[in-house]
C-alpha positions as CSV (number, residue, x, y, z in Angstrom):
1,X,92.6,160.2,296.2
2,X,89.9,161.1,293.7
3,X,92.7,163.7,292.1
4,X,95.0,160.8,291.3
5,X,92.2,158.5,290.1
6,X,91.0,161.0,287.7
7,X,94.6,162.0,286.8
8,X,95.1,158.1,286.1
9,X,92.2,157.8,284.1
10,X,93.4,160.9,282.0
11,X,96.5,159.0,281.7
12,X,95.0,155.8,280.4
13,X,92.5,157.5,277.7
14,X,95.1,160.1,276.8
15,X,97.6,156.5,275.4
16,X,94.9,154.5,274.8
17,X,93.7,157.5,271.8
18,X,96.8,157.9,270.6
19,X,97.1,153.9,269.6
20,X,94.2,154.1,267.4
21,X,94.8,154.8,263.7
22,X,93.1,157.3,261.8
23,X,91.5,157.0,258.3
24,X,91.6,159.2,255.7
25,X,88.7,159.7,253.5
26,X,88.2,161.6,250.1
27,X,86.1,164.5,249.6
28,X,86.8,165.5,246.0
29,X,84.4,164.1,243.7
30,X,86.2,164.9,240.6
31,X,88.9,162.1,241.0
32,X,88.5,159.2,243.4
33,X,92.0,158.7,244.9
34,X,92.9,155.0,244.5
35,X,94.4,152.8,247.7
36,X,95.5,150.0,245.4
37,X,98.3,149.9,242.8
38,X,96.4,147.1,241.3
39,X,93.9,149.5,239.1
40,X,97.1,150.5,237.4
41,X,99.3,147.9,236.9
42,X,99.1,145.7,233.8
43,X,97.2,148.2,232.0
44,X,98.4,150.4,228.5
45,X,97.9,154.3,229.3
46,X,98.0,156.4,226.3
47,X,98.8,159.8,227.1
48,X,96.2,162.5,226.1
49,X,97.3,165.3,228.3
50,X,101.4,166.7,228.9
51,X,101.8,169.9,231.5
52,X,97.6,171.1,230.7
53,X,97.8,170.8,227.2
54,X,96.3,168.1,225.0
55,X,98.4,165.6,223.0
56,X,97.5,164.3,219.7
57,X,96.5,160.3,219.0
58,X,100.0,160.3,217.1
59,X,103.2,161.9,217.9
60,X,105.3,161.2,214.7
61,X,103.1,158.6,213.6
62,X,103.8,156.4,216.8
63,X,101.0,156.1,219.9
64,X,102.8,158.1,223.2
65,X,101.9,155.5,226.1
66,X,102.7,154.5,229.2
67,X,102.4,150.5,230.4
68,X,103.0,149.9,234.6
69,X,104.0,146.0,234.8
70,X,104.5,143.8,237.8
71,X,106.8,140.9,236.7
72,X,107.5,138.2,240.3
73,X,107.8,141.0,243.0
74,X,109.7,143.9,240.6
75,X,107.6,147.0,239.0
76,X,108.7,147.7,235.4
77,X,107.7,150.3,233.0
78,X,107.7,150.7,229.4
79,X,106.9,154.8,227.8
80,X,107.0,156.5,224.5
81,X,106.7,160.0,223.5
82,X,106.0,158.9,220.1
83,X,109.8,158.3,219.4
84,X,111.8,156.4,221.4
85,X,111.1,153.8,223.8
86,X,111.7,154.4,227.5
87,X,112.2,151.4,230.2
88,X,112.9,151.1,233.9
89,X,111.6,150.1,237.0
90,X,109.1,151.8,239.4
91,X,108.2,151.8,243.1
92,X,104.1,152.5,244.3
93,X,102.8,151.9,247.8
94,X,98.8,151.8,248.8
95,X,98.6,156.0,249.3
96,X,99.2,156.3,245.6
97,X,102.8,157.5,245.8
98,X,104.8,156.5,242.8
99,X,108.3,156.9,242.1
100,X,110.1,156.2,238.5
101,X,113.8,155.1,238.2
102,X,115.8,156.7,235.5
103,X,115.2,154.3,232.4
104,X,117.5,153.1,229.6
105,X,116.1,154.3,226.2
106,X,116.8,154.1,222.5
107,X,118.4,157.2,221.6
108,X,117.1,157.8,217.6
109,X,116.3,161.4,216.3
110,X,112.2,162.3,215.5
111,X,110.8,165.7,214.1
112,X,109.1,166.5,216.8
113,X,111.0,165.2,220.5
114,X,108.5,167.6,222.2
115,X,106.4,165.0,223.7
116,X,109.3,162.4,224.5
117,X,110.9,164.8,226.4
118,X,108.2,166.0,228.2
119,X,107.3,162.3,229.6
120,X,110.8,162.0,230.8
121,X,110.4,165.2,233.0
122,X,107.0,164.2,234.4
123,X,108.9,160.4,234.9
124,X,111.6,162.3,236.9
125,X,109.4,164.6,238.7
126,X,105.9,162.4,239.4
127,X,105.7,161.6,243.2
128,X,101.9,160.5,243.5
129,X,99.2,159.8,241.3
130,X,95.5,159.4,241.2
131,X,93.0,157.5,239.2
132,X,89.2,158.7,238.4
133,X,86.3,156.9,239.6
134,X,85.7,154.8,236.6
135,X,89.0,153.6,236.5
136,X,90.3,154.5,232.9
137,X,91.8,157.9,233.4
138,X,95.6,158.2,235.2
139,X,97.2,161.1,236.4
140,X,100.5,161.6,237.3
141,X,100.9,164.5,239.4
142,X,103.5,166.6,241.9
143,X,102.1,167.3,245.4
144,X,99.0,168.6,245.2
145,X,99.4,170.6,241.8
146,X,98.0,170.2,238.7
147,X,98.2,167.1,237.2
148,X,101.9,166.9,235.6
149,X,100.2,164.0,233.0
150,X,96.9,162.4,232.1
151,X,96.5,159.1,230.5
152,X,93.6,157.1,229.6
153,X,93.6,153.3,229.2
154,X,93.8,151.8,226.0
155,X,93.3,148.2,224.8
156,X,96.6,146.7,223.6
């Protein structure tokens, strides 16, 4: 009788653990992940880092940017690599996973369509994306590699 009591008891503990959710909490004190899409949305990123490298303050004598927008329940975004204007829609959820659409852009010809097209890759390949503790620096990054992008926010 005692064997089936305990062996009940098991039972009961053993479903009653696996009901409780678990919380996951960040170590790194480099870059605070955020839990809330809200510290990025309706904010102007300018880009000041593409694949590692730094990017100047003007890519043919235009600002490269990013802008994340919530307009009734749809996510839009607007991006330039210093060229031609990039728009489309977005999905994030509260782990910081981000996903961009492919966006309609203008299609002129710049000297230097480096930057431009590297912000479309990083747009096509982003899948997460992590903001430091003081809220102003944005990084869009691919599983846990380097950051793909860095931006830092910008008055408009």
């Amino acid at each position: 009788m005692k064997k089936q009591f305990a062996l009940i008891a098991a039972g009961i503990l053993l479903v009653a653990n696996s009901c409780t959710t678990a919380t996951k909490t960040n170590t790194d004190n480099s870059s605070a992940q955020t839990t809330t899409e809200n510290t990025i949305i309706g904010k102007k990123w300018k880009l000041v880092e593409l694949f590692g490298k730094p990017v100047a303050d003007q890519v043919n004598g235009k600002e490269a940017f990013l802008k994340l927008l919530q307009q009734d329940k749809a996510y839009l975004y607007q991006a330039s690599g210093g060229c031609n204007g990039i728009r489309g829609t977005f999905t994030t959820n509260a782990t910081s996973v981000i996903h961009f659409s492919p966006g309609a852009s203008t299609k002129m010809a710049c000297p230097d369509m480096s930057i431009e097209t590297g912000i479309s890759k990083v747009l096509e390949t982003v899948d997460n994306y992590t903001v430091n503790k003081e809220g102003d620096i944005l990084s869009l990054n691919k599983g846990r590699m380097a950051p793909l992008a860095k931006f830092r926010a910008v008055a408009e």
